[in-house]
C-alpha positions, 0 to 999 in steps of 0.5 A: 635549801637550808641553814645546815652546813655539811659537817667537818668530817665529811667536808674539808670545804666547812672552814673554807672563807665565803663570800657574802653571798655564800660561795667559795673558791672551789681551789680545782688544783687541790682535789687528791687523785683520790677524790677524781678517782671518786668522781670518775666511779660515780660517773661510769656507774651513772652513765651506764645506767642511764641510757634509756632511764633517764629523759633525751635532755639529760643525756643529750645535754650532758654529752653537750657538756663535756660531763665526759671528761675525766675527774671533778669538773672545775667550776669555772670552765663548766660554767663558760659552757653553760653561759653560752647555752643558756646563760647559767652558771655554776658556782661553787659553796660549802655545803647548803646555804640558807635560804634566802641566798640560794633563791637569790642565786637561782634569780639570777641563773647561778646554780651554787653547787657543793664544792666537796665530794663523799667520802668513801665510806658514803659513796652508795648514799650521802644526805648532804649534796656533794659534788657529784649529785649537784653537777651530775645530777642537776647541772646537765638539765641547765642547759636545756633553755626551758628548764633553766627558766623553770629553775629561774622562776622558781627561784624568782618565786622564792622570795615570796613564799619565805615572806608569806611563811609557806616556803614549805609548800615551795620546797615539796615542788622542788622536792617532786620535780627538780630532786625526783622527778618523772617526765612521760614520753613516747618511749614511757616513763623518764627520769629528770631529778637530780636526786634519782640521777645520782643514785644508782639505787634510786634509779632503778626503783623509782621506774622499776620497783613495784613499791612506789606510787607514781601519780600524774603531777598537779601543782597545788597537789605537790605543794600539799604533799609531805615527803621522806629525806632519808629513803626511796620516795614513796610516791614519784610525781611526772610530768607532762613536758618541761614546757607544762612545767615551766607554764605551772611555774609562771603562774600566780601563786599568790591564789594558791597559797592562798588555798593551801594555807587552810588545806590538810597536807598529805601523806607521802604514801597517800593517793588523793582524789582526783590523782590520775594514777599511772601505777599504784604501789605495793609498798613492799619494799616499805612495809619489809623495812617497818617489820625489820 
C-alpha cells in the first residue's frame, strides 16, 4: 500500500502509462533473458527452502499454479489459472499505487502486482515490491479459496479504515499476517506471508533464529503493534488456521476502532499482557546490530 512509486533507477515500468485504476500493460515479450534469468535464481533459491518451512497451501497451490515453470510469468495467463480457482486475478502496476485503489482492487479479487524485477545489485533485499515477491510471494496463497476472501475482505475493509483516519491499525493486520505471517499446524510452525516467502534470509530467521518474539495472534493486539520495514521482524505473529482468519476478518470493526483510538501502541519488540507466547526472543541478533 501507499503513495510511493518505485524509483526510475531500479524500475524501467515508472514512466510506463497507467490506467485510471493504476494498472499497466505488463508488455511480457519485453522482459531480457537477463531478467528470466533473474527470476528463475530467485525461484530455485525459494523452492529449495521451502519445503517444510513454508505452510501445505502454499506449496501445494504453487505446484497448482505452474509457478514452476521457466521465467517471469505473464499476467495474463497466470490470472486465467487463478480465475478458475478462485476467481482472482493478477494485474500488473509500476510499483505501489495509492491506497484507496489497491483496497479497490483487492474488493474486487484483483490482486495488482509490480510489473518490474530487482536489479542485480539488489537481488538479497529490495524495499520496493517487485515481481518476484509480489507473484511468488503472495499469488500461490490466492488460490486457496479461504484465504482469497480474507484477502477480499480486508480490502472490503479498507475503504472504512481510510474514512475513519485508522488506516494505520489496518495496515499493521496486513503487515503481521499477509506480509509476515505464521500458521501453527500439527508438524509446527509455518510460514504464509509473502514477505518471508520471498526472502531467502527472512526464511530461516523467522522459524529458526532465537532472536525474535513469536506470539499467539490476536486481532485488536495486531492492530496496536508498530512494525520494522527495513529488517527481520522483531516479533512473528501466528495463526490458528486461515478459517479463524478469515472469521476475525469478518467481523465488525467498527467497535474496535473504536477501542483503538484511545489505546497506546506497542513496540514492535514489546510482549504484552495477555500474549500467549510460543517462543520469547533473545534479541541477539538486534542488540548485535545496535552495538555496531
Amino acid at each position: 500500500m501507499g503513495l510511493q512509486l518505485a524509483s526510475e533507477s531500479k524500475n524501467r515500468y515508472a514512466q510506463a502509462p497507467r490506467q485510471a485504476d493504476w494498472t499497466i500493460d505488463q508488455n511480457w515479450a519485453s522482459y531480457s533473458d537477463e531478467e528470466h534469468d533473474r527470476w528463475n535464481r530467485l525461484f530455485a533459491r525459494q523452492a529449495k527452502l521451502l519445503p517444510g518451512r513454508a505452510c501445505d497451501e502454499f506449496l501445494e497451490a504453487k505446484q497448482r499454479l505452474e509457478l514452476s515453470r521457466s521465467g517471469i510469468p505473464e499476467f495474463a495467463d497466470l490470472s486465467r489459472r487463478l480465475g478458475a480457482m478462485t476467481g482472482w486475478s493478477v494485474v500488473p502496476v509500476a510499483g505501489l499505487i495509492p491506497d484507496d485503489a489497491f483496497f479497490d482492487h483487492l474488493a474486487n479479487r484483483r490482486f495488482p502486482a509490480g510489473a518490474f524485477i530487482r536489479p542485480e545489485s539488489e537481488l538479497e533485499y529490495l524495499q520496493e515490491p517487485d515481481v518476484f515477491h509480489d507473484v511468488f510471494g503472495h499469488v500461490p496463497l490466492l488460490a486457496n479459496p479461504t484465504y482469497a476472501r480474507f484477502l477480499e475482505a480486508y480490502g472490503k475493509g479498507g475503504r472504512r479504515a481510510l474514512a475513519r483516519g485508522q488506516l494505520h491499525n489496518l495496515a499493521r493486520l496486513y503487515w503481521y499476517t499477509i506480509e509476515f505471517g505464521l500458521i501453527e499446524t500439527q508438524k509446527g510452525l509455518r510460514i504464509f506471508g509473502a514477505g518471508i516467502m520471498s526472502s531467502p534470509s527472512e526464511t530461516i530467521f523467522s522459524l529458526e533464529d532465537s532472536s525474535p518474539n513469536r506470539v499467539a495472534f490476536d486481532l485488536e493486539r495486531v492492530m496496536r503493534t508498530n512494525y520494522t520495514i527495513s529488517d527481520f521482524q522483531q516479533t512473528y505473529f501466528v495463526i490458528e488456521s486461515f478459517d479463524k482468519l478469515l472469521a476475525d476478518g469478518y467481523q465488525d470493526f467498527g467497535p474496535i476502532y473504536d477501542r483503538l483510538r484511545n489505546a497506546s501502541d506497542f513496540a514492535a519488540h514489546e510482549l504484552a499482557p495477555g500474549d500467549r507466547i510460543i517462543s520469547r526472543g533473545d534479541f541477539h541478533y538486534f542488540r548485535a546490530k545496535r552495538s555496531a
